[in-house]
C-alpha positions in Angstrom: 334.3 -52.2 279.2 337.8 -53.1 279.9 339.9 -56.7 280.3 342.5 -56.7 283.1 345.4 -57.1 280.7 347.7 -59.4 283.4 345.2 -61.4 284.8 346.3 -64.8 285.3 343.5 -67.3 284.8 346.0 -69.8 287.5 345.5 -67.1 290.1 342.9 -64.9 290.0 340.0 -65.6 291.9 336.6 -63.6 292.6 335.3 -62.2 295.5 332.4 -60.8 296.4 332.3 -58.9 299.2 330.0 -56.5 301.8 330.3 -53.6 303.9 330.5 -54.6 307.9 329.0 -51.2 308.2 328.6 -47.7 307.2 332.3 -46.6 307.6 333.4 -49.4 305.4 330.7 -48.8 303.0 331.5 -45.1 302.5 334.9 -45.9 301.9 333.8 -48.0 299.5 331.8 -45.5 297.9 334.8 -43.4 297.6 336.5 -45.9 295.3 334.0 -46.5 292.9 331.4 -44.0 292.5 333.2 -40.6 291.2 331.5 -36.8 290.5 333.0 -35.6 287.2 331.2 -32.9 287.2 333.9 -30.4 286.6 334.3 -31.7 283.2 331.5 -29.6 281.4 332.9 -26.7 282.2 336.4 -27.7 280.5 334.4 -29.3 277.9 333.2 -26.0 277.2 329.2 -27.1 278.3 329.3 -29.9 276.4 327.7 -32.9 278.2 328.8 -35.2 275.5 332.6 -34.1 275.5 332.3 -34.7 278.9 331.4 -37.9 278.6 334.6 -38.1 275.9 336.5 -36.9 278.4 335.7 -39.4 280.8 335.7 -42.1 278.5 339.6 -41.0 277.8 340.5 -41.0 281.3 339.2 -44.7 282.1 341.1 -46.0 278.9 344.1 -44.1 279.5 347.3 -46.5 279.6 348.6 -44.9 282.5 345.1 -45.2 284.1 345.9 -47.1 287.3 343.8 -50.6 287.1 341.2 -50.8 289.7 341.1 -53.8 291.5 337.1 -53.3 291.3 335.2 -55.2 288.3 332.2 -52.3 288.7 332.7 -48.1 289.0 330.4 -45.2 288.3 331.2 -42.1 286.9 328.5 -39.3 287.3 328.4 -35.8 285.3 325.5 -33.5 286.7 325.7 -30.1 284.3 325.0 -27.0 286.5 321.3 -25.2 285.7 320.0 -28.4 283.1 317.9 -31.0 283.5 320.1 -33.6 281.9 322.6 -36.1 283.5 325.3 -38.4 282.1 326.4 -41.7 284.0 329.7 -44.0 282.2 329.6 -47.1 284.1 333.6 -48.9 284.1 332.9 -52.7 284.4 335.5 -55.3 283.4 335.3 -57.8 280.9 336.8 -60.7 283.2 333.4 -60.3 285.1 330.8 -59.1 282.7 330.5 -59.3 279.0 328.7 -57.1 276.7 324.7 -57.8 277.5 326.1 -58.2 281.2 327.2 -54.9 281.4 323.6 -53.4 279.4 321.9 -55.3 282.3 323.9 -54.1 285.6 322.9 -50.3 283.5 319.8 -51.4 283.6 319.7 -53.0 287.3 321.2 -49.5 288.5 319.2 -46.9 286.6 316.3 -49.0 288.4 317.4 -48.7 292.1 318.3 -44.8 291.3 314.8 -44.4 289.9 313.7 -46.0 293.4 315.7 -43.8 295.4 315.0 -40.8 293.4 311.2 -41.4 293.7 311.5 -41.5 297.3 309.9 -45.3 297.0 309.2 -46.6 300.5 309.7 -50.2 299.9 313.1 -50.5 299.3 315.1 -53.7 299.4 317.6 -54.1 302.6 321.2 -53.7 302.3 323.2 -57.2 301.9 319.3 -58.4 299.9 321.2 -57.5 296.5 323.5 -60.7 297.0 320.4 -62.1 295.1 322.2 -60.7 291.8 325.7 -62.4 292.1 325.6 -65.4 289.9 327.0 -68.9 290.6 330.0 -70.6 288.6 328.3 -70.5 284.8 328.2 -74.3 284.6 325.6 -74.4 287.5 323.5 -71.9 285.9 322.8 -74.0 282.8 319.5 -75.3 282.0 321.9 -78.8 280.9 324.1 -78.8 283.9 328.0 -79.6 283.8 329.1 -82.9 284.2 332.7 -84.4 285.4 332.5 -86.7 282.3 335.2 -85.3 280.0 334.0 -84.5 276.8 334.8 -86.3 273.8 337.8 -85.1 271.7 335.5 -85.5 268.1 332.7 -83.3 269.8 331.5 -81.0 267.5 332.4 -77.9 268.9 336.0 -79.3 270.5 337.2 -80.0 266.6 335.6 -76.6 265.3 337.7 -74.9 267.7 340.9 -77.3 267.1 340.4 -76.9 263.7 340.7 -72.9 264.0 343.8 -73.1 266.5 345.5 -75.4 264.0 345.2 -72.4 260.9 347.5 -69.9 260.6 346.6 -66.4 261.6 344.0 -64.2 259.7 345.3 -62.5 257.0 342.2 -59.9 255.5 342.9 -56.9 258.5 343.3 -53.2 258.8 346.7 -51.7 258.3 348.3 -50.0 261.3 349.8 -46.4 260.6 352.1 -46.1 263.8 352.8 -49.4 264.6 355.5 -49.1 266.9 353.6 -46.2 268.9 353.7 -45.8 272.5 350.6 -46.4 274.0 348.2 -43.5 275.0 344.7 -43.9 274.7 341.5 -46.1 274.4 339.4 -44.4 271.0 335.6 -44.7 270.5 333.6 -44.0 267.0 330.0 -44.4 267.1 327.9 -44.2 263.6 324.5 -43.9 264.7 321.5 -44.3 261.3 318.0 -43.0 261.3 314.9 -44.4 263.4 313.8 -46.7 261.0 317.0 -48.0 259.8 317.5 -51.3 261.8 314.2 -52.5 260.2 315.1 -51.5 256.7 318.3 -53.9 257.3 316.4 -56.2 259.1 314.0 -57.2 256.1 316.7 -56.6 253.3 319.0 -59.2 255.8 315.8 -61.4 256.1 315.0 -61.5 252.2 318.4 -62.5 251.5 318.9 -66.0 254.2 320.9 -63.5 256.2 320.4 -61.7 259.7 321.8 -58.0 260.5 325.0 -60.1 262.4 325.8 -61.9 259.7 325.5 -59.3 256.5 327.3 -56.7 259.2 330.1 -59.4 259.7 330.1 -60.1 255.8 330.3 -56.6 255.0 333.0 -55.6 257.3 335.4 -58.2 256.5 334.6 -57.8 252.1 335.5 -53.9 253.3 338.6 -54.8 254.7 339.4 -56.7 251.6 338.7 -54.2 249.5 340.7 -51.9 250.8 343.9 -54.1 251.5 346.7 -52.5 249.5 347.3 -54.9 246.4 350.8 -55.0 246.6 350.3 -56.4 250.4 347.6 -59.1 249.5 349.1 -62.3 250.9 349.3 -65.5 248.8 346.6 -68.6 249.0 343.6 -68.4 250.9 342.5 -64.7 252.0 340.3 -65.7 255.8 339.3 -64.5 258.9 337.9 -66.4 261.9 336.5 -65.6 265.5 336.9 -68.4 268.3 335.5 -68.0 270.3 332.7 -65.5 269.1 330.4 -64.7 272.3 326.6 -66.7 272.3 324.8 -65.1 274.6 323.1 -67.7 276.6 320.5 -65.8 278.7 318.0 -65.7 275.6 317.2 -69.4 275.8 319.7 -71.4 277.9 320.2 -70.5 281.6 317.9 -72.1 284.3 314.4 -71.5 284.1 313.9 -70.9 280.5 313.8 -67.9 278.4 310.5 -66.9 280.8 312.2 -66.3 283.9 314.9 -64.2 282.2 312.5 -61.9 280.6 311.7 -61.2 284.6 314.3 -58.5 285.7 313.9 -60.0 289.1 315.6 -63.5 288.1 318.5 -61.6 286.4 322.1 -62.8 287.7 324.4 -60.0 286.6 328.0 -61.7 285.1 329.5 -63.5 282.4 326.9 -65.7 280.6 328.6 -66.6 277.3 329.0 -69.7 275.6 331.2 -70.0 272.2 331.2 -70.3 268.6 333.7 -70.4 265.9 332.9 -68.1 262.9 334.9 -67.4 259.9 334.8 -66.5 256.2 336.9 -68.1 254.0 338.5 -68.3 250.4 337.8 -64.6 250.3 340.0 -64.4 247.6 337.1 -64.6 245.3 335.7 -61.5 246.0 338.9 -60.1 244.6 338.4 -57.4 241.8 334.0 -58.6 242.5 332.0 -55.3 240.9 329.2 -56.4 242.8 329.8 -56.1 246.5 325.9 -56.3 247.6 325.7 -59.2 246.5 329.0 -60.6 247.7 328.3 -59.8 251.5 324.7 -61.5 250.6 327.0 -64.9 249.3 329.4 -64.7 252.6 326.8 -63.3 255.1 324.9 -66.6 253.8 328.4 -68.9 254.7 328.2 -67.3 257.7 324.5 -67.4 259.0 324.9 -71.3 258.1 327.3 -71.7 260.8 325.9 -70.1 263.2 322.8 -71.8 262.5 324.9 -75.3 262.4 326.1 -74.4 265.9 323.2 -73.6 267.4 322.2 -77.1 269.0 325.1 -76.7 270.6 324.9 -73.6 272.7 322.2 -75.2 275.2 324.7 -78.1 276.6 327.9 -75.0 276.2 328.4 -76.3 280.1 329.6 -79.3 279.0 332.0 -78.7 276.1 333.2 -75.0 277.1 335.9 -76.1 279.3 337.4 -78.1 277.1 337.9 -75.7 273.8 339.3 -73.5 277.1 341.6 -76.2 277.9 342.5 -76.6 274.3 342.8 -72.8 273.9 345.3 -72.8 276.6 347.5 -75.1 275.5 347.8 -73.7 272.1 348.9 -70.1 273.7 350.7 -71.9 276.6 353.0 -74.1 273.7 353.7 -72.8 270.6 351.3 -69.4 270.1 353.2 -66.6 268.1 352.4 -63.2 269.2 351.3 -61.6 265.6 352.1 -58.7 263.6 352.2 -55.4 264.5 351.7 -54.0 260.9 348.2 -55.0 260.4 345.4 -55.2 262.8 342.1 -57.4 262.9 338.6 -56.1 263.3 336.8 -58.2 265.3 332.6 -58.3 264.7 331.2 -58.6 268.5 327.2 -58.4 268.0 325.3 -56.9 271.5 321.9 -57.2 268.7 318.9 -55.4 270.2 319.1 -54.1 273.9 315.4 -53.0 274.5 315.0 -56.6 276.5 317.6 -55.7 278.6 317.6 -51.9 278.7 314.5 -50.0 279.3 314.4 -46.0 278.2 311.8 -44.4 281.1 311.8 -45.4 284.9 310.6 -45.0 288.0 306.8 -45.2 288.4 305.0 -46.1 284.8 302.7 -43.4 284.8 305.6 -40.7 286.5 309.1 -41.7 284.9 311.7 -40.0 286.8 313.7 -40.2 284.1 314.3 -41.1 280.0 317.3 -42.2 278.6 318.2 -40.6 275.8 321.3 -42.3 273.9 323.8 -45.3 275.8 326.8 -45.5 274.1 328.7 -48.8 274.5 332.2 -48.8 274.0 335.5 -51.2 274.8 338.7 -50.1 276.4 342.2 -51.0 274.6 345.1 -48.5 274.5 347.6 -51.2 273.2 347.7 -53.6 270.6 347.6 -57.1 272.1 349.5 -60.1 271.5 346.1 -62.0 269.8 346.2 -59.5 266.9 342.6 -57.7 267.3 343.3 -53.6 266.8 339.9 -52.7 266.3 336.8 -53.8 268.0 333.2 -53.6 266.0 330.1 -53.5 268.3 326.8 -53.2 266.3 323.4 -53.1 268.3 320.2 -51.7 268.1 318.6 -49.6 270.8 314.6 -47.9 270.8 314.4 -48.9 267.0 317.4 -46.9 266.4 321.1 -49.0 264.9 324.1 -48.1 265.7 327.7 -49.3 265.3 330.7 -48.4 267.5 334.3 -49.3 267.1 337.0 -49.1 269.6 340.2 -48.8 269.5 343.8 -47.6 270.4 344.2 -44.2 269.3 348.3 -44.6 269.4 349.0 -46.7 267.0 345.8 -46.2 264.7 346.4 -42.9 264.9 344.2 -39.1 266.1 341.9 -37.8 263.2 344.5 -35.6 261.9 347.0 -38.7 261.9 344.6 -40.8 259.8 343.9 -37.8 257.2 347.2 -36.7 256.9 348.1 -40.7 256.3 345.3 -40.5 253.7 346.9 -37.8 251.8 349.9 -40.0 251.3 347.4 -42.6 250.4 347.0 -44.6 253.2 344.3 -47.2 254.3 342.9 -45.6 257.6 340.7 -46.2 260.1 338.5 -43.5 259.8 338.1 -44.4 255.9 337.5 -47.8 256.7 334.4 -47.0 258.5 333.6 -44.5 255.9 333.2 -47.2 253.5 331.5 -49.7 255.8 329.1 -47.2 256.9 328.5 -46.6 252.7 328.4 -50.1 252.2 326.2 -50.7 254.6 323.3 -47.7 254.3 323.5 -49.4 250.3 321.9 -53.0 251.6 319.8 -51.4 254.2 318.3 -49.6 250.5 318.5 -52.5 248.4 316.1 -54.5 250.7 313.0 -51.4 249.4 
């Protein structure tokens, strides 16, 4: 996924358009779908660097931006049976479920075409998918009333703009870098490991969000240099922290979005403000399991407490926007360079939203085998988020994947050489999150 970096919420504008007729629809073609083919044999044969290689090209910094919010990327290896696809859609359009289900939507129509299916749907018919504004998809509609300024939600997110920034991050080893490209880890556990989690998460009031949030911010902690530790109270917050609404609160109720047929592929997000604070007591703690169970506790509270909210998010969203904007329009202070936040951005289990066989039920034409979901983000931007942490589960399998800019976080042989002079890294950061968290996946037996 990638955000359009100068896009000016005062005049940009959507449009959705379609082909007059087959000349401008192969020229359309032209500028979205694109054959990388080529790149397995420079990747040596390697499907998988391929897809690397790709991946580096779309997050390039001196990648042109395409106007288009949707683009396909195809890799067919010569003499195999396998195929990789990297689908490019930008986050002003989609977010992250939004972009598993438009994977979905086109593996499908590819299965059709593939299977020679006779009853295929017209071209323009697919208009069916383009959503309305998100207000008029709600199951509680918007309303002109403006919303109260002591509404819940309105003074969560007040409350949050009026702190100062976050101050438990990741150092930055080349913070005056020039920007090059957009990185990608992915720790991927054992079949069988999400449920481990799941009932150790469970047995401690927590779910795999909130002891994965927990854990990841206690790591941080723990690995901020002493001498660096800023005075008072050690906190990080998210506003606002995606709530996917498709679950229980568009139109239609959580029935009719379980039907493929009644998805409407865009942004569907409401808001929540998530933090954990006074993490200065976990300072010198020689029991970190049961530290991320006490915060990932804090936190499952509040996103229990906001819950309520979520189903009338057409009503009050606009305003936390509005309030948003005048706080970055006013007096909002670009933040430091030197260290980095980590921000926790749950996709939680796909399988609703991302089959593995299709085409005909007892014929697939074809099995996925592993989707990677990564973010785009050469540069550090002005809202002080270096890394991005996307956990999800997939066909019973977990996995975690971080994203990030490779300039000023720095190549592998950057982050160890930094490590040899005793540097907090990246790539040991994950280390010990990974560690931390295969320890309360165990603890839960």
């Amino acid at each position: 996924m990638t955000s359009l970096a100068d896009f000016n919420p005062m005049e940009g504008k959507f449009i959705y358009q379609s082909p007059a007729n087959d000349q401008e629809l192969e020229g359309w073609l032209d500028e979205v779908v694109h054959d990388r083919s080529s790149y397995v044999a420079q990747a040596g044969g390697s499907t998988y660097r391929a897809v690397e290689m790709v991946r580096e090209e779309v997050g390039a910094f001196e990648k042109m931006r395409s106007k288009w919010m949707f683009e396909v990327y195809h890799i067919t290896p010569p003499g195999t049976m396998e195929d990789a696809v990297v689908l490019h859609v930008g986050h002003a359009l989609f977010d992250g479920m939004g972009a598993i289900q438009v994977l979905d939507l086109w593996l499908r129509e590819l299965a059709d075409v593939l299977s020679h299916r006779e009853d295929l749907p017209c071209w323009g018919e697919e208009h069916v998918r383009l959503p309305p504004a998100m207000p008029d998809r709600m199951a509680i509609p918007w309303t002109p009333e403006p919303t109260p300024s002591d509404h819940f939600m309105v003074q969560k997110i007040v409350h949050a703009l009026q702190r100062p920034p976050p101050n438990v991050k990741l150092p930055v080893i080349k913070p005056t870098a020039e920007p090059t490209l957009s990185g990608n880890l992915v720790k991927t556990f054992p079949r069988g490991f999400s449920e481990k989690l799941r009932l150790a998460a469970r047995a401690h009031g927590c779910s795999i969000l909130s002891a994965v949030f927990a854990a990841n911010y206690l790591t941080l902690l723990h690995l901020f240099p002493r001498q660096s530790i800023p005075k008072g109270e050690l906190f990080v917050h998210i506003y606002p922290a995606g709530a996917d609404l498709r679950s229980q609160y568009l139109s239609g109720g959580p029935e009719t979005q379980k039907d493929r047929r009644n998805w409407q592929i865009g942004l569907a997000l409401s808001g929540n403000v998530i933090g954990a604070y006074h993490m200065e007591r976990f300072l010198g703690s020689d029991r970190p399991l049961d530290d991320v169970w006490t915060l990932g506790r804090e936190v499952q509270a509040q996103v229990v407490e906001q819950q309520p909210y979520q189903a009338s998010a057409a009503q009050w969203v606009p305003a936390i926007i509005g309030a948003m904007l005048a706080k970055y329009s006013n007096d909002y202070v670009p933040e430091s360079l030197e260290y980095r936040s980590v921000n926790v951005s749950s996709l939680g289990v796909l399988d609703p939203n991302l089959s593995k066989t299709f085409g005909p039920p007892n014929n697939p034409v074809f099995t996925i085998s592993t989707p990677i979901f990564s973010a785009i983000g050469p540069t550090l931007t002005s809202d002080g988020v270096g890394v991005l942490l996307a956990p999800y589960t997939w066909d019973g399998v977990f996995s975690m994947s971080w994203s990030y800019a490779v300039a000023y976080m720095g190549t592998e042989a950057e982050q160890m050489r930094a490590e040899r002079e005793g540097k907090v890294t990246l790539r040991r950061y994950v280390e010990e999150l990974t560690r931390l968290i295969e320890q309360l996946a165990e603890a839960g037996r």
